[in-house]
C-alpha positions as CSV (number, residue, x, y, z in Angstrom):
1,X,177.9,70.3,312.8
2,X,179.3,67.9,315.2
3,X,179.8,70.2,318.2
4,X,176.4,72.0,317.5
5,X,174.9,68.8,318.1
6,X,177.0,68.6,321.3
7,X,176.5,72.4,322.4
8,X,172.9,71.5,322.1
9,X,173.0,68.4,323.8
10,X,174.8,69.4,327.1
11,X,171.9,72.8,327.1
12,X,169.3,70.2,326.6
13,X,171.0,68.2,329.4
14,X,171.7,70.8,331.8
15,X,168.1,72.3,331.6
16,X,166.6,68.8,331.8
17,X,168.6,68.3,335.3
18,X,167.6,72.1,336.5
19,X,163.7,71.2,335.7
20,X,163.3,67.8,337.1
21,X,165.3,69.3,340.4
22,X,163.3,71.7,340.5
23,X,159.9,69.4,340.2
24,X,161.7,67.1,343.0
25,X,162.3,70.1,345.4
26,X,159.1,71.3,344.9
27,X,157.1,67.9,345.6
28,X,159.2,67.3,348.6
29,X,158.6,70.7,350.0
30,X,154.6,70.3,349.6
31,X,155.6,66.8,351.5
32,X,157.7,68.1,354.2
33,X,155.5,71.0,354.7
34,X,152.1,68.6,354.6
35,X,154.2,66.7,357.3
36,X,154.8,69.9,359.5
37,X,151.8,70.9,359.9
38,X,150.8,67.8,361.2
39,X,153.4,67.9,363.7
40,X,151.8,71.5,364.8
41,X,148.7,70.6,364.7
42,X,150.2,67.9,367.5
43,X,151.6,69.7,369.2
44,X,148.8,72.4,369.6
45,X,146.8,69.8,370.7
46,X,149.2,68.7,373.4
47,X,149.9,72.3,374.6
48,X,146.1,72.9,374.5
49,X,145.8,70.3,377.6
50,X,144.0,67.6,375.5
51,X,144.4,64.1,377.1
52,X,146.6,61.4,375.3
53,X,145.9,58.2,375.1
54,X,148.7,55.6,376.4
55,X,146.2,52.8,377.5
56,X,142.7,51.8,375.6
57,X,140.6,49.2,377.5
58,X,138.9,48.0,374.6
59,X,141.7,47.1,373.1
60,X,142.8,45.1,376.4
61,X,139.2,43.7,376.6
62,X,139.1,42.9,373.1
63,X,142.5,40.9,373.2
64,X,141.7,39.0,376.7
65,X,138.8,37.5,374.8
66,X,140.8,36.7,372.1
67,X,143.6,35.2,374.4
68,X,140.9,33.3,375.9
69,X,138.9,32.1,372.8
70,X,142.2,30.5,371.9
71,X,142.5,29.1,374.7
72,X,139.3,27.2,374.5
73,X,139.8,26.3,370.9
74,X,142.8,24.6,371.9
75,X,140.7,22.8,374.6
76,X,138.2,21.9,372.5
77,X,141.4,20.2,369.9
78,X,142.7,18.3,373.0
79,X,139.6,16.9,373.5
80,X,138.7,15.8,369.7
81,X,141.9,14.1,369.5
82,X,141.2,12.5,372.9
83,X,137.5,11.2,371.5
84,X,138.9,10.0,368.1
85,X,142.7,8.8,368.5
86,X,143.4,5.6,370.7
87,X,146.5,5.5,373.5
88,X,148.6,3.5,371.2
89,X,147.7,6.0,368.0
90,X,148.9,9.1,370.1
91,X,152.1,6.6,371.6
92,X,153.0,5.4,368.1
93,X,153.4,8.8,366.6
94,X,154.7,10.6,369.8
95,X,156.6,8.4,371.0
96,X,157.3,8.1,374.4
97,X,157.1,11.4,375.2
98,X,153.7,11.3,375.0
99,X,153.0,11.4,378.9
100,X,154.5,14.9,379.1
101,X,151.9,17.4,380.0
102,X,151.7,19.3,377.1
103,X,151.2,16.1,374.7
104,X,147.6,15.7,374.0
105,X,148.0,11.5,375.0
106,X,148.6,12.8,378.5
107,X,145.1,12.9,379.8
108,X,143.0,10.1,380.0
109,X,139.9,9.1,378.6
């Protein structure tokens, strides 16, 4: 019995490989075939004379306000530490690099 039990495992095997190809081949040709017709539908559009879109200005708008909000925010912490933290505070923990112009001790009072 022993090499009936290994006919039937190698069929069992080899039939187990050819289905589960087969299910791989056919989910990645509904993939690659989902993907090209995206691609043509692209490209229809593009040979149709549709405009593309390289530059949004909202986008810009929306980001120079952000830029700029930041900006004040950090403003607005330069000045908090200015009201609440002494000269010699900001010194002691910067050290003597504190007049640089980036360090928040650098502006007075």
């Amino acid at each position: 019995m022993s090499w009936y039990e290994a006919l039937v495992s190698v069929i069992s095997a080899v039939a187990g490989g050819f289905m589960g190809g087969w299910v791989v081949a056919f989910r990645m040709g509904r993939w690659r075939q989902r993907v090209e017709d995206h691609l043509e539908n692209i490209e229809r559009r593009l040979a149709s004379g549709d405009r593309t879109l390289y530059n949004v200005p909202i986008i810009d708008t929306r980001l120079e306000a952000l830029v700029q909000e930041l900006k004040a925010l950090r403003e607005e912490r330069r000045e908090d530490i200015r009201r609440f933290v002494t000269h010699e505070e900001c010194d002691r923990r910067h050290g003597a690099d504190s007049k640089d112009s980036d360090s928040p001790c650098s502006k007075s009072n």
